[in-house]
N, C-alpha and C positions, 0 to 999 in steps of 0.2 A: 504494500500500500504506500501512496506518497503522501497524503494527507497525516499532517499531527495534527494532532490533536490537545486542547485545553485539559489542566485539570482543572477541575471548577472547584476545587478548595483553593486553590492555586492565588492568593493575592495578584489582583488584575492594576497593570498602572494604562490606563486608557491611551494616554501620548505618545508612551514611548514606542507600544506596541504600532498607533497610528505612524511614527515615524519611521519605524523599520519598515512596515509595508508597504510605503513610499519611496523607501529608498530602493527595496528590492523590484516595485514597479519599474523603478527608472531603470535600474541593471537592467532586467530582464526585457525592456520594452522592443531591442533593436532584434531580438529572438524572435520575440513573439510577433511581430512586423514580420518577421521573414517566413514564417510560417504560413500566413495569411489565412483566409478565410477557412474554415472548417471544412466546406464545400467547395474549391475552386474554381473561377473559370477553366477550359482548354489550353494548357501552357502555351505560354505563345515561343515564336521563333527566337533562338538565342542570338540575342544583338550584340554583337563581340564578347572576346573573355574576360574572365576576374583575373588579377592579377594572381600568380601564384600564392598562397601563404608562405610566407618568411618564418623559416624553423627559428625558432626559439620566440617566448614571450618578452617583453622588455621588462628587466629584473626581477628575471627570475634566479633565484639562488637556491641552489641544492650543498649538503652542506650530510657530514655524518658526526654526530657528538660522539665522546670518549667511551661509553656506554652500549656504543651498536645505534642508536636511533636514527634511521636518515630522516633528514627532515628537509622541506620544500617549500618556499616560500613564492606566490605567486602574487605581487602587486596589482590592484585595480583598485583606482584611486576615485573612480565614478560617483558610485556612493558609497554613505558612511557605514558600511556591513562589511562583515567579516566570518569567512568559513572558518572550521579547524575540521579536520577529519584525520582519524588514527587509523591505518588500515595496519590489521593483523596478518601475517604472513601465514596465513591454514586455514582451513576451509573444509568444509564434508567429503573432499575426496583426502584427508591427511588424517582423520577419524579413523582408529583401528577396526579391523574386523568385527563386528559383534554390537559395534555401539554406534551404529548409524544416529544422526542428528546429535550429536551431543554437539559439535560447533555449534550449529543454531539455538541449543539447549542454554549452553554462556551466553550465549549473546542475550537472549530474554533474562538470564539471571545475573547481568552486570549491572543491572538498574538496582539490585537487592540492597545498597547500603555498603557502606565500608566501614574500617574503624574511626574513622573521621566524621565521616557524613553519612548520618543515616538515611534509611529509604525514600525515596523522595525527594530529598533537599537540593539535588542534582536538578532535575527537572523543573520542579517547583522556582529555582532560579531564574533557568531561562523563561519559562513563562513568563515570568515576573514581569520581565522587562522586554516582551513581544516577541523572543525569539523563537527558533525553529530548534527541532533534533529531531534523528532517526537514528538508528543501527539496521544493519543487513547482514545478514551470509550468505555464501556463493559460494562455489564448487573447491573457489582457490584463496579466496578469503574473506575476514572480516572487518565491519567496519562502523565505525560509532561517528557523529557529524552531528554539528551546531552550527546554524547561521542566529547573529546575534550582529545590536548595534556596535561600531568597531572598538569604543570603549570598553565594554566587554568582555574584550578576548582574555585578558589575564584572570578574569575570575574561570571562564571555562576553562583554558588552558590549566589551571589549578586540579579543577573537578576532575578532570579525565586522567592527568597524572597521577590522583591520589586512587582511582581506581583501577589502575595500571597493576597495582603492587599491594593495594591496600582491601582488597572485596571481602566481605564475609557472607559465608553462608550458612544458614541454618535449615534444620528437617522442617521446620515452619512453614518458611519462604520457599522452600525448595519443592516440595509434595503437591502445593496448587500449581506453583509455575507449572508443575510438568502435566499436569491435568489442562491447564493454559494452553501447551501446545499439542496435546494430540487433539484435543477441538480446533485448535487450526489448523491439523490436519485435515480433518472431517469435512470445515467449511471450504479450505481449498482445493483439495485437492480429489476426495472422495465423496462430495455432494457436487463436481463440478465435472458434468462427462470428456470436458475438453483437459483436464489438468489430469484426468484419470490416463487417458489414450497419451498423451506426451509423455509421461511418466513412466511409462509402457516402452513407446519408443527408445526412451533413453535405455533402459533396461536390455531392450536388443539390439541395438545400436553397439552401444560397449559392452563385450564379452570378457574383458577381463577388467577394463581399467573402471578403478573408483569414480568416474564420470555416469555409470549404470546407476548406482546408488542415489536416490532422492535427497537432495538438502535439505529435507527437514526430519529427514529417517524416514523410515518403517514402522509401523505400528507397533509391534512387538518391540518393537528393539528400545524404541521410544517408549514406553513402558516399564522397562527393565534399568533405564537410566537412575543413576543416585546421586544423592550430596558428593562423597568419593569421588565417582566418576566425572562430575564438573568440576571440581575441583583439581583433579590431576590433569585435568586437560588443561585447566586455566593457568596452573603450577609450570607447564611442561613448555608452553607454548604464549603466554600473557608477560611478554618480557621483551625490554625496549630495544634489545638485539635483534628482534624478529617482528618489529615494528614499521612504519613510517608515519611520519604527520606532515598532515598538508597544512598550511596555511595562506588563504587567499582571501583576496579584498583589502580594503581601505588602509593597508599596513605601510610601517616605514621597515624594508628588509632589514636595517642593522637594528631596529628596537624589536623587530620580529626574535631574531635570532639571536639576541639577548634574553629573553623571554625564554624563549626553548632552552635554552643554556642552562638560565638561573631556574627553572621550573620543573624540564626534563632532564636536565641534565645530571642533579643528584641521585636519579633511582639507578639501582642496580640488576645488573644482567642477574637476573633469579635463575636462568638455564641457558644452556644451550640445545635449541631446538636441532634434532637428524635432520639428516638432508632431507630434502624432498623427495627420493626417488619412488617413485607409482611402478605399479605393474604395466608393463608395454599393452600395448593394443595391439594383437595380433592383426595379419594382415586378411580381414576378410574377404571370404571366398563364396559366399551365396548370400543371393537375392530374397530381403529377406521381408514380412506385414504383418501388420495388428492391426485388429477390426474392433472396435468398441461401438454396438446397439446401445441405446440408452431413449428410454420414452419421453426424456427432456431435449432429443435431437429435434430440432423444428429446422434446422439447415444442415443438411448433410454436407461434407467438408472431406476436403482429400490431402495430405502432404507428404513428399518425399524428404527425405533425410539423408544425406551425403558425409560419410566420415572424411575428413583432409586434414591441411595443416593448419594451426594457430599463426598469429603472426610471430609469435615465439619461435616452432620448432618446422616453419616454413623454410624450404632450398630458398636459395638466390631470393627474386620478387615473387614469389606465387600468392602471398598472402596478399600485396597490394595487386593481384592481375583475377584473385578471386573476387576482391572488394570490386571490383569496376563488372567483373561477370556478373557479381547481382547488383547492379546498378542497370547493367543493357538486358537484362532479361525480367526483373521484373518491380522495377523501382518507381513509382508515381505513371501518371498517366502517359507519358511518351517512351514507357516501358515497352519492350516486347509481348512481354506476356497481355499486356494492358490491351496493347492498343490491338495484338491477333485476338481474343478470346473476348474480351468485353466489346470493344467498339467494332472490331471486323466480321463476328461471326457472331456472336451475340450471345454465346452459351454459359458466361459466368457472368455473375455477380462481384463476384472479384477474384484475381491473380496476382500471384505475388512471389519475392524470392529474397533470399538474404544472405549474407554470411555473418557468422560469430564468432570470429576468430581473437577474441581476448584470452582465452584460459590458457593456461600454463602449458598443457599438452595437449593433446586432440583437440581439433575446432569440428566447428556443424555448416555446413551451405545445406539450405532447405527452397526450396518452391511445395506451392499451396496454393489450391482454389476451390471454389463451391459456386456448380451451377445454378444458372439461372432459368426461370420459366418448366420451359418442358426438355432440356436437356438433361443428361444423365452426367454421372458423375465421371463413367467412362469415355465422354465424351469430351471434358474436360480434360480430365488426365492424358488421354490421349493428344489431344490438342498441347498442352504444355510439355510431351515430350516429342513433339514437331519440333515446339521453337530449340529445345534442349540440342536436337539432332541437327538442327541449321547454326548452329552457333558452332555446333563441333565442325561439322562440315564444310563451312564458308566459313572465312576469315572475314570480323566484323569491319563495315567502312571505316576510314579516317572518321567522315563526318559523326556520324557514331561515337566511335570513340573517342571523340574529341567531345561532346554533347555527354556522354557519361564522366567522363572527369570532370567536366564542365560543375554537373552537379554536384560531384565529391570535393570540387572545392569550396562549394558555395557552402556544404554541409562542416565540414572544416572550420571555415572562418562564421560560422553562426556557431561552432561550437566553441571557439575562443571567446568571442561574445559572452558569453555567459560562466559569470564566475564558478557557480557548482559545477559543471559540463565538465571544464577542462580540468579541474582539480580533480571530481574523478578517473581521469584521462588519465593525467599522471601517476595519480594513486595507485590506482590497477594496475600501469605498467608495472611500477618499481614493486607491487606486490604478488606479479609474476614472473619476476624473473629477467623484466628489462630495463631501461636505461630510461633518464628523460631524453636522453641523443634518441633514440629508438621513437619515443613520439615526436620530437622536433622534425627526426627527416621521414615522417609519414607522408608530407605533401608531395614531396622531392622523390620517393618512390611509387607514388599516383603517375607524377608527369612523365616518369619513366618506362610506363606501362604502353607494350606494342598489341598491337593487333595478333601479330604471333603468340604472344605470351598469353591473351585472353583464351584462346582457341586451343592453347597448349595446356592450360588447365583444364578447359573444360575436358578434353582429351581426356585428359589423365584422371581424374577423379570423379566425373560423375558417369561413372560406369553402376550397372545394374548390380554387380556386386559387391559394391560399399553402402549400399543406400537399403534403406527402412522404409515400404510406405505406410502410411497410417489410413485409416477409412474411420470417422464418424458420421454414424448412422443412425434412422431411427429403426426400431425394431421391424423384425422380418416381416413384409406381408405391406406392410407403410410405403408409399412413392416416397424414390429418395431423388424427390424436384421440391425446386422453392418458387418461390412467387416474390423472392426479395430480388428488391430493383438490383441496378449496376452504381457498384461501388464507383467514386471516382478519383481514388488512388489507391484501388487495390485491396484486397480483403485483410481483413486483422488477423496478421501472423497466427502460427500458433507459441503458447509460450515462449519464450527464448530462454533456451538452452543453459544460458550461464549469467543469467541474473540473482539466481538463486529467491531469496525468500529478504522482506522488508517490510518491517515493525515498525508501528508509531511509539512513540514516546509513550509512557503511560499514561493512563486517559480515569474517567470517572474512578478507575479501581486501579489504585499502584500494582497488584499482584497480578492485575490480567493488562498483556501488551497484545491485542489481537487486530 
């Protein structure tokens, strides 16, 4: 979820709150402008290029203290707000055998209190004074975050250092929590026949690697969790050596990293976390599907699932020549997929494709559609592996390719634009394994992308035996046609793959984060 939410015991200051959401209006305004309407007109013709984006932010500083902590500090002087985000270097696929979701398990039980500060007083702060927090988990790590007026920062920079080192937990707090999230199991992902079938996916998708396992666990498994067990995960792996913190917004970089210094910088390496090393992903050899019926299917819905490389453990540019493949196959309305299937033949409602190449090891390219009227869904599918077949077959135009980077720079520098965007950009990188150079020369390996290299991956990886298709359905004997118009930028993905799971802040009840 991205929405926090208020505690309502939570001392409210009317102002200060009105002035941060002013401030973060104006941040976000040149985004949201880019976006534009919800419904768009017909894109029109591209009237010249954007200039390339220019790798690196202007002062930015990365920076590692004596302790292990890298830290990142990213200037925007716009408005008076200021990010902090701590992202943890481990994630649900770094969870031992047996104890699926206990990642996401911490993350719901770092709000418990510490010896400092008890339950609540964390959050209860930043309300206080209008601000924002969320935490997440994801396959490859975790992450705690506060936007707050930029005066501010040294009290939350406090807050999250003391609960770096400092959490406690008890059978008390610990017994509802975990009642807490097997109902957010329930609500997300087993009351919701689309999160059921992705889940699924995953699970055959990866045959050996910890990427098969759910990031919020297993029900069982999630059951069997204890005080002990968060606790020695948090013991093993909660330690500023295996850390990063971002900070961005309204900062001066030398009082920033003074701050981290004098703040972060006294805790101690509590462990050293093992490498990362995961079980390989064998190299699959059959074509593989899962069908999920379900009497809440009112659109029946199709997606293929492509295993390849991350931008991590990608050869040479494949990962920047995957990113521009799902940009000309099925990215907004002058997509391929878009404009064969929706506007030329009429048989979906929407089409689509993506890749997700952030995680640590294995990445996912997917395409997805659900027809329209009185089309079938094998009517779609097969239309979307036309365009798959012409793409291998025919090397895509200049113009083309030029018109898809076109748009990955645009999406690029709307994503510099906005202060949360990029700092989780960075975050991610350096909490899998890469560089801030590694995001800085992202644009510089877009431009570098040929029309051979597009056609060379598609080649290479979307072969029928690395891919999963999924079919939701309504139950047997049911037409599987919609009556839903045509999308006009393509149908709502299905999950994505390595975003894992995101928690408000605590809300009417401290003990329930759902």
């Amino acid at each position: 979820m991205q929405a926090t939410r208020r505690d309502p015991a939570a001392p409210r200051r009317r102002a200060p709150a009105l002035l941060l959401a002013a401030a973060l209006l104006c941040a976000a305004a040149p985004a949201a402008l880019a976006q534009g309407p919800a419904v768009p007109p017909p894109a029109p013709a591209f009237e010249g290029v954007p200039e390339p984006v220019k790798p690196g932010l202007p002062g930015l500083t990365n920076f590692t203290l004596p302790n292990g902590l890298e830290v990142l500090i990213l200037p925007d002087r716009r408005a008076p707000v200021v990010t902090q985000m701590v992202y943890y270097k481990v994630g649900a696929a770094d969870e031992p055998a047996g104890f699926s979701g206990v990642a996401h398990f911490l993350e719901h039980l770092m709000f418990k209190g510490t010896k400092t500060h008890p339950e609540g007083e964390f959050s209860a702060a930043v309300a206080a004074i209008g601000g924002q927090e969320n935490a997440f988990t994801t396959a490859d790590y975790t992450g705690y975050y506060q936007q707050v007026p930029a005066d501010a920062l040294e009290m939350v920079m406090r807050f999250e250092a003391d609960r770096m080192e400092n959490l406690v937990l008890t059978e008390e707090v610990v017994a509802p929590e975990r009642d807490v999230v097997l109902q957010e199991r329930r609500q997300r992902v087993d009351d919701e026949p689309q999160s059921r079938l992705s889940e699924s996916v995953q699970a055959t998708l990866f045959a050996n690697s910890p990427y098969g396992t759910p990031v919020i666990g297993w029900e069982s498994e999630i059951q069997a969790l204890t005080k002990d067990d968060a606790i020695a995960f948090y013991d093993r792996y909660y330690t500023p050596n295996n850390a990063v913190l971002v900070i961005a917004g309204d900062v001066d970089p030398a009082e920033a990293r003074r701050l981290a210094e004098e703040i972060y910088g006294p805790l101690k390496r509590r462990a050293e976390p093992p490498p990362r090393v995961r079980p390989a992903e064998p190299e699959p050899r059959t074509e593989r599907s899962v069908t999920l019926r379900d009497p809440r299917v009112t659109e029946p819905s199709f997606s293929t699932t492509w295993l390849v490389p991350s931008e991590r453990t990608a050869p040479g540019n494949e990962a920047a020549a995957l990113d521009v493949l799902s940009d000309i196959l099925g990215s907004g309305t002058t997509s391929r997929l878009y404009r064969a299937l929706v506007v030329g033949q009429g048989i979906a409602a929407g089409a689509g494709a993506y890749y997700s190449g952030s995680p640590r090891e294995e990445a996912q390219f997917g395409v997805y559609g659900m027809p329209r009227g009185e089309a079938t869904l094998t009517q779609v599918q097969d239309a979307i592996d036309a365009e798959i077949e012409r793409v291998i077959a025919e090397p895509v135009s200049a113009a083309e390719l030029e018109r898809a980077k076109n748009r990955v720079r645009k999406t690029m520098i709307y994503l510099a634009d906005s202060q949360t965007a990029m700092a989780r950009r960075y975050a991610a990188a350096l909490a899998t394994g890469r560089t801030v150079a590694d995001v800085d020369q992202w644009p510089d390996r877009i431009e570098a992308v040929t029309s051979a290299d597009v056609q060379a991956v598609a080649r290479k990886y979307l072969r029928p035996e690395r891919s999963v298709s999924a079919y939701l359905l309504p139950p047997a004997g049911e037409p599987e046609t919609t009556t839903a118009p045509p999308a006009t930028a393509g149908a709502t993905p299905p999950p994505s793959p390595d975003t894992g799971t995101e928690d408000d802040a605590p809300a009417a009840h401290p003990e329930s984060r759902t």
